[in-house]
N, C-alpha and C positions, 0 to 999 in steps of 0.2 A: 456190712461190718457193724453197723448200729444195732443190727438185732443182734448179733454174735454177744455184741459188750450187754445187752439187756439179758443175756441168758446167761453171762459168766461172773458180773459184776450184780452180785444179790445179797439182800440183808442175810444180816447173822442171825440165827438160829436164836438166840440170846440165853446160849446157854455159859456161862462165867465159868466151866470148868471143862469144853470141849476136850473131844477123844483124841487128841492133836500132838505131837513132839513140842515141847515149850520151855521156857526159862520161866526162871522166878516164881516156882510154882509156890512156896510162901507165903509169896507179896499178891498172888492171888486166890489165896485163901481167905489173907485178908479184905482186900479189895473186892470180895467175892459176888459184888456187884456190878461190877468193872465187866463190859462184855465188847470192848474196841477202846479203840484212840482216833480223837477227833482232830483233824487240824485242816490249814491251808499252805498252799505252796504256789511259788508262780514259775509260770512255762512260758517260754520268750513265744513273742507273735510278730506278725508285718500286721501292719494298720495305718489306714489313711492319713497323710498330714494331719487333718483339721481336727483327729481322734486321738493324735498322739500324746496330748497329754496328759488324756484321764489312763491312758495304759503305761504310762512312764512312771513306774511303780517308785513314790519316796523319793526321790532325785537319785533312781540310778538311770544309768546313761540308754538302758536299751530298754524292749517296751514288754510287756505283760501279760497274759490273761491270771485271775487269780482263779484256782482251783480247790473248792473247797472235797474233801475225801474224809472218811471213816475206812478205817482198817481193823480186823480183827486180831488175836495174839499169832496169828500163822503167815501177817502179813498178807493175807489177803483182801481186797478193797471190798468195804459192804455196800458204798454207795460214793458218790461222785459228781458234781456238778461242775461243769468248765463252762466258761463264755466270760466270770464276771472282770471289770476292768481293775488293772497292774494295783491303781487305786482305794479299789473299793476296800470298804472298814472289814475284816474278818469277823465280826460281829452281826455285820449288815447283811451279809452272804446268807449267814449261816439262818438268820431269822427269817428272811425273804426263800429259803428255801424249807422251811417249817411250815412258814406258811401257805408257802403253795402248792395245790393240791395235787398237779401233773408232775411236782416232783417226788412225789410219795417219801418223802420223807422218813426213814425206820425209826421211828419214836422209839425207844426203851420202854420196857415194861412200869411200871409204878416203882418197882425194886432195884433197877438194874439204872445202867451211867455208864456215858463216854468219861471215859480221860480225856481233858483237853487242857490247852495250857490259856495263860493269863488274858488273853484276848477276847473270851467268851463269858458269860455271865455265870454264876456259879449258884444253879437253879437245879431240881428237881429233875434228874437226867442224864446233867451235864457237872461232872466235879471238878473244878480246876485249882492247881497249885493256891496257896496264901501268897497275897500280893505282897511285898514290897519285902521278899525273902527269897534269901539263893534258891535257887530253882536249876539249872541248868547243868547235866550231869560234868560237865567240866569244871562247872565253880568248886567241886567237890572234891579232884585233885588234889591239891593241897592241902587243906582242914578238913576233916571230919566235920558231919553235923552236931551243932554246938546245943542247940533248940530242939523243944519237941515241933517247931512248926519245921525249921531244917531239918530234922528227919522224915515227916511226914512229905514234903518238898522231893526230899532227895527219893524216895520211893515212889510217891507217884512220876517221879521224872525216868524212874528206870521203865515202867510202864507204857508210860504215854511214849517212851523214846523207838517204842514200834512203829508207829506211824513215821517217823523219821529215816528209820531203817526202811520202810517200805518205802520212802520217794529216794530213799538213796540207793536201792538196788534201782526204781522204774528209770531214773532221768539217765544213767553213765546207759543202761540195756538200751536205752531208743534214742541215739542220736539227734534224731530229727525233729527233739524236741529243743533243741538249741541251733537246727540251723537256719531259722528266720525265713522257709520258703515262702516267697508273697503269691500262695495262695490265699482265696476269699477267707474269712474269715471265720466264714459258717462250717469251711473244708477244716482249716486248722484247728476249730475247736473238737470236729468230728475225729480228726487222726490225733488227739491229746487223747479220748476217748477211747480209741482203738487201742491205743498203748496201755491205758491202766487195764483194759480187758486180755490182753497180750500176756501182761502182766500176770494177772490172776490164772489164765492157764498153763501157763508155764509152772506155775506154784502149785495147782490139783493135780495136775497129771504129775506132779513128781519129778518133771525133768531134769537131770544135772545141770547145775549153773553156777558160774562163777562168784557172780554179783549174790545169788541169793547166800551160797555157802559165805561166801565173804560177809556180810550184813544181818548175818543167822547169831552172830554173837550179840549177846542183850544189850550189853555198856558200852555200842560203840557212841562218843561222846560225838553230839551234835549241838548246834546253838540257829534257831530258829531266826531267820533274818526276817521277817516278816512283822515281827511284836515287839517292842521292849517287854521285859517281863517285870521292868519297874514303873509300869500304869498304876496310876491311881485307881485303885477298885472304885471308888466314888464315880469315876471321870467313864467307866465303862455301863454301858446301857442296863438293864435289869430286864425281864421277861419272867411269865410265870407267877401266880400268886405268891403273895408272902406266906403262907404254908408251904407253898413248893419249897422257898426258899431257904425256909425257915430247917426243913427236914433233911435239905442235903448240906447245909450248916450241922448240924446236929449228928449227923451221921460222919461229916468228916470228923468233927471232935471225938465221937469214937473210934474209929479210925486210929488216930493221934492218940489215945489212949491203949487199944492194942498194940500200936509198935512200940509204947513206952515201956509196956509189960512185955515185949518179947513174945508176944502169942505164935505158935508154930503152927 
């Protein structure tokens, strides 16, 4: 089953306007560097008493692996790491597997960038929402974006809100990712594994599916339990030269400036 998920779960092509059925073709016009959505999610596990606590994610009651995924605008997964604990920082994940080389990592071109939201660094690559501003397609309910950072916020959230939609079709499709079987641990992380690859074929070959047509609409509103999205940017780690840094700064402020001009 592991080779299966190594042949079905593979990087994106990194092309930002794939041949693909999609929403918000606009906003990725604009974004037109945008070639996925970055985040993490966690998948309940059994784990030894004496390990229980680094997997007893935030003081919820039951226990965790966190699951760091990339997905592209089709919803399909480009890469995947399971094992880390309920715990671990969604930053620390994401760097520790940059780093390492047997996780092959899909680095983004010089040009191209995940969508990711508040919990990652906002470096050459990787673009994520302005901190300490609504972000969350539900805050938007109610008021309109009042700000050019709120609407800048409110677009990248329709975006990034693909990866949300992809672990909300994967978890209700695979039961048995909630039902706590206390197999080893190295089995459970294997069959998290099987399921994102499960996933992804069901979505190439086209099959009819409930879950996907249901989660196929772009604004279904989600709110990430995993992050506040009111961190202090200060308080979150940095990676990447201040060039890097400095350029995908620079690049969202245009950005923010095409949706203020209404660019089509």
């Amino acid at each position: 089953m592991m080779i299966f998920a190594q042949d079905v779960i593979v990087p994106t092509s990194f092309n930002p306007n794939p041949n693909i059925p999609g929403h918000n073709r606009r906003l990725r016009r604009v974004f037109k560097g945008a070639v996925g959505a970055l985040d993490g999610t966690l998948i309940h596990v059994v784990v030894l008493a004496k390990k229980q606590d680094i997997y007893r994610s935030r003081g919820k009651g039951d226990f965790y692996q966190n699951v760091l995924a990339i997905c592209d605008f089709n919803m399909m997964f480009t890469f995947v790491v399971a094992r880390w604990e309920g715990v671990a920082n969604d930053f620390r994940i994401l760097s520790e597997a940059v780093a390492d080389p047997q996780a092959s990592f899909p680095f983004p071109p010089p040009d191209k960038y995940y969508l990711c939201d508040a919990a990652y660094a906002h470096t050459r690559g990787f673009m994520t929402p302005y901190c300490n501003v609504r972000y969350w397609l539900g805050d938007f309910r109610q008021r309109r974006a009042l700000t050019n950072k709120e609407n800048f916020n409110h677009e990248h959230a329709k975006l990034q809100n693909v990866i949300e939609r992809a672990f909300g079709v994967l978890k209700p499709h695979f039961p048995i990712l909630k039902r706590r079987e206390p197999f080893p641990f190295v089995t459970q992380r294997n069959i998290a594994m099987a399921c994102f690859a499960l996933h992804n074929f069901i979505r190439r070959e086209g099959l009819s599916d409930e879950y996907f047509t249901r989660y196929d609409e772009p604004n279904v509103p989600f709110r990430n339990n995993n992050v506040p999205i009111e961190d202090d940017e200060d308080e979150i780690p940095t990676h990447g030269t201040a060039a890097n840094r400095e350029y995908i700064i620079q690049l969202r402020d245009e950005i923010v400036d095409q949706l203020m001009h209404h660019i089509d």
